[in-house]
N, C-alpha and C positions, 0 to 999 in steps of 0.2 A: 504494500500500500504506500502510497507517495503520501510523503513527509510534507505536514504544514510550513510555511514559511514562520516564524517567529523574529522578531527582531527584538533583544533586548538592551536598555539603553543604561546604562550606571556600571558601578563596579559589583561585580557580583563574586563572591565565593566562590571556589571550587565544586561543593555539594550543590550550589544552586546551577551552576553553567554547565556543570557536568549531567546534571537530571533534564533539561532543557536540552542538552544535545542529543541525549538517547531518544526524546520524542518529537522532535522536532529541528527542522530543517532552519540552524539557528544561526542566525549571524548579530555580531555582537560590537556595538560602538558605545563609546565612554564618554560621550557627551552628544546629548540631543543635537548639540550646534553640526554635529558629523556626520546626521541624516542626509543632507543632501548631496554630500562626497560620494555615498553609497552607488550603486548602478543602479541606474534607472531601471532595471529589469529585475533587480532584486528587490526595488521598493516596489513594484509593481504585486509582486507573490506576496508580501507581507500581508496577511489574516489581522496579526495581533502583536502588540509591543507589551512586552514586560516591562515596566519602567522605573524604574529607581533612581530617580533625580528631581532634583528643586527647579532645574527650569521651568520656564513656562511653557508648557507645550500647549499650542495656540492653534487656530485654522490653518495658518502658513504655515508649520511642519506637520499637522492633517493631509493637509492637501498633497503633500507628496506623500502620502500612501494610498494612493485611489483605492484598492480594497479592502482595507484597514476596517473590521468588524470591533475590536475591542482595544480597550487598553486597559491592562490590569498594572494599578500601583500596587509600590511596595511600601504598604507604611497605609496607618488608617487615614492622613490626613490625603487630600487629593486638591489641596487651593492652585498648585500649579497647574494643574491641568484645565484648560477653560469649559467647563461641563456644556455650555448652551452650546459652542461652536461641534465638538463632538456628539449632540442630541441632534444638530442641525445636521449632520452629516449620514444619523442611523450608527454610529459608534458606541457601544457601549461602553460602560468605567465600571473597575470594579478596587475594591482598597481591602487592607487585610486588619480589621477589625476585633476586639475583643480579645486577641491573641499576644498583644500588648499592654494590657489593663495593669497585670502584675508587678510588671518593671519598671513604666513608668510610674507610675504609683511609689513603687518600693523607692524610686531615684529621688525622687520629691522628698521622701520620706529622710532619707539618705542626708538630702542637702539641707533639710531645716533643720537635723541636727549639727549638723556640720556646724553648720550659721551659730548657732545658740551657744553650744558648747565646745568650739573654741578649735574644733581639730586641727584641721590643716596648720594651724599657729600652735598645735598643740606639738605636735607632732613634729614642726622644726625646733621648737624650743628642747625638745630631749636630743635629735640628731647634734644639735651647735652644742650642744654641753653646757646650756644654759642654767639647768635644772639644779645644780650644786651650788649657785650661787644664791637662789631664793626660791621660793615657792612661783605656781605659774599664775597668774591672775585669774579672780573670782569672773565666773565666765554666767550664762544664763538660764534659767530653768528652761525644761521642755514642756512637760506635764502639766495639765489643768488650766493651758491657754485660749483662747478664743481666734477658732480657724476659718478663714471665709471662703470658700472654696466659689470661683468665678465661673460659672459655667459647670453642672451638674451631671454630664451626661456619664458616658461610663467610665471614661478616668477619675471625671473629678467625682463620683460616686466610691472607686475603690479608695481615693485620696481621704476622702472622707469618714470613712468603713474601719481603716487602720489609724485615722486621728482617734476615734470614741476611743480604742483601746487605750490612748494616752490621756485618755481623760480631759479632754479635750471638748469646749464650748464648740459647738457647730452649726454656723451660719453658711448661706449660700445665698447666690446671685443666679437667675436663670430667665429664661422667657417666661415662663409662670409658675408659680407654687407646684413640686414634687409631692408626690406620694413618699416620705419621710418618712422615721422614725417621730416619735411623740418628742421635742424639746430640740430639734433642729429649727433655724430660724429663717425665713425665706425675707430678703429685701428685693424690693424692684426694682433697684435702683444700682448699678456700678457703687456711684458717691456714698449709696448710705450703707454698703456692706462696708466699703473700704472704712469707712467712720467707727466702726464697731469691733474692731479685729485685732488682735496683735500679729498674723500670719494672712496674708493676700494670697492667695494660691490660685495661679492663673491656670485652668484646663480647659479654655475654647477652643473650637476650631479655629482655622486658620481661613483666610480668605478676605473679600472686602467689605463684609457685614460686623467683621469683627475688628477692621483697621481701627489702628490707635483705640481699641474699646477701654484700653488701661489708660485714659487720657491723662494731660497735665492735672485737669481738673480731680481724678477722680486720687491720683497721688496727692495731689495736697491735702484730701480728705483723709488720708491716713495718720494714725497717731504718730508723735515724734519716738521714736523708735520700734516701731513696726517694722516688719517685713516682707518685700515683696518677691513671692516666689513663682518661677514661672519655669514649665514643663509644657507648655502648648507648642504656642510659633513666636517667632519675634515679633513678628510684624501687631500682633496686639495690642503691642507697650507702647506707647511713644516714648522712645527712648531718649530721647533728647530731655523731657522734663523727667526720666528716671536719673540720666545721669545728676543734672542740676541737683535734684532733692540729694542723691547720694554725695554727691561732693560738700552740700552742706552740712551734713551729717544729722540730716534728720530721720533716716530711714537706713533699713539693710535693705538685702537683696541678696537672693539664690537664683542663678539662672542657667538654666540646662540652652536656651536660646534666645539667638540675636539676630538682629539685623544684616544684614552683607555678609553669613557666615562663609566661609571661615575667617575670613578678612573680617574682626570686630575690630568698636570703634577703640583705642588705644587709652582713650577715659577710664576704661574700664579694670585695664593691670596696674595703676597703683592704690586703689581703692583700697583699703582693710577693711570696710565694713560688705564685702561682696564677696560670695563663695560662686566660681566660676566652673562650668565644666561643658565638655566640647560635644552637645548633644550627643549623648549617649542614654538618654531615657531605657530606651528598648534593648539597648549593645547589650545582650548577654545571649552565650551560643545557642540555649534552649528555644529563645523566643524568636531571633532571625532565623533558627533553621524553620519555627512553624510562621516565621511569614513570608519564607519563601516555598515554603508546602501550598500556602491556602493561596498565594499570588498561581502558581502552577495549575491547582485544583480550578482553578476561576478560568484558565485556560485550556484547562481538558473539558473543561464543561461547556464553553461557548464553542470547542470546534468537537464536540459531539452532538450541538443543538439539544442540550441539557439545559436547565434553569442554571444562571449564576449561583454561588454561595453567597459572596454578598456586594449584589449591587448599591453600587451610587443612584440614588434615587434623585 
């Protein structure tokens, strides 16, 4: 039987390029911008792109795939991809959901301690041989603070699930009042969760309903040392008035993402009140190998004319 054409666009693993070349007739570029170098004859055969990248992929790198049935992301968020231009076209989208709930969750988790008590500074103060000469300074409780979690959907629902165990006040911000727990607190508002919170916890999608939803305004509503932590997308913060409150030292910040990554703004590395780390939510081997299982799965199912696993609706 003749092999589908696939095209997949990012860096992929071994276990994921090597599964993809057993069933499919695979050709592999490391940046969307490389699509069009390809031969016109080999974009012609392409079915379906597996995609794992932040660019934008737009009508104009659509349209050179004329038979292009699907695009399956790698990663629950899909804001790169322009959904209306590929509905316009009969392309479906499919993103790998729920199969990352644990990790990012647990990474958030990871970084507001971090934040609180003191690690990474803890940690260079034993290596420099600091520790002989005094004790290391009184650092901050974790336990029994008040967490606002921005955006309720399934991450910031697990984010939230592993705060209660810390005893932990829990507030949230969403489109409308969740079905909760008894003593979770819902605002309508951005400004008046931020007002209420010692921990900001950013879990929105990504895209431009949510640009700058963490606006100048809704930081200043934050108490003077609160923290703002964010495991979504960058583009939610306005970062420009995160940096400002951070350099006045009215506020922290744990941030798994930013703006222009990898290229962040340079504000950011002298900072001591910001625990920084290079998107790695999801990075652990268990959870990339099952999202590039269910990115695969989303491919076997659209070229057997099977229902998706889980369509972008």
């Amino acid at each position: 039987m003749e092999r589908k054409r696939v095209i997949a666009v990012g860096s992929y693993p071994d276990w994921d390029s090597e599964a993809m070349s057993r069933d499919y007739a695979l050709a592999t570029i490391a940046r969307l911008a490389d699509l069009a170098s390809l031969d016109p004859a080999l974009r012609n055969e392409a079915v379906a792109v597996a995609y794992k990248s932040g660019a934008s992929f737009g009508a104009a790198e659509m349209d050179l795939l004329p038979n292009l049935g699907l695009i399956s992301n790698f990663g629950v968020g899909y804001d790169a991809i322009n959904i209306e231009a590929a509905r316009d076209r009969g392309i479906r989208v499919t993103n790998t959901p729920d199969v990352l709930n644990d990790d990012v969750a647990d990474t958030a988790l990871a970084m507001m301690l971090a934040h609180c008590r003191c690690i990474p500074a803890g940690d260079r103060f034993v290596r420099e041989g600091r520790w002989p000469g005094g004790d290391f300074p009184l650092n901050r409780k974790f336990s029994g603070g008040r967490a606002g979690i921005m955006g309720l959907g399934r991450i910031g629902r697990s984010i939230a699930d592993r705060l209660v165990a810390f005893g932990m006040e829990i507030h949230y911000h969403a489109r409308s009042a969740k079905d909760v727990p008894a003593g979770w607190t819902f605002h309508a508002t951005p400004e008046g969760l931020a007002a209420e919170v010692d921990w900001l916890v950013v879990a929105l999608v990504g895209g431009a309903a949510t640009q700058d939803y963490i606006s100048a305004e809704v930081i200043a509503c934050m108490p003077q040392d609160a923290v703002l932590v964010n495991i979504s997308r960058g583009s939610t913060v306005d970062e420009a008035a995160l940096l400002d409150a951070l350099e006045a030292g009215r506020i922290g910040a744990a941030l798994d993402v930013f703006r222009n990554e990898p290229d962040i703004d340079p504000r950011f590395l002298t900072l001591p009140n910001v625990i920084l780390q290079p998107h790695q939510g999801s990075g652990t081997v268990e959870t990339r190998r099952a999202m590039g299982e269910l990115q695969r799965a989303n491919i076997a199912a659209y070229l057997r004319g099977e229902p998706l696993l889980t369509p972008v609706t």
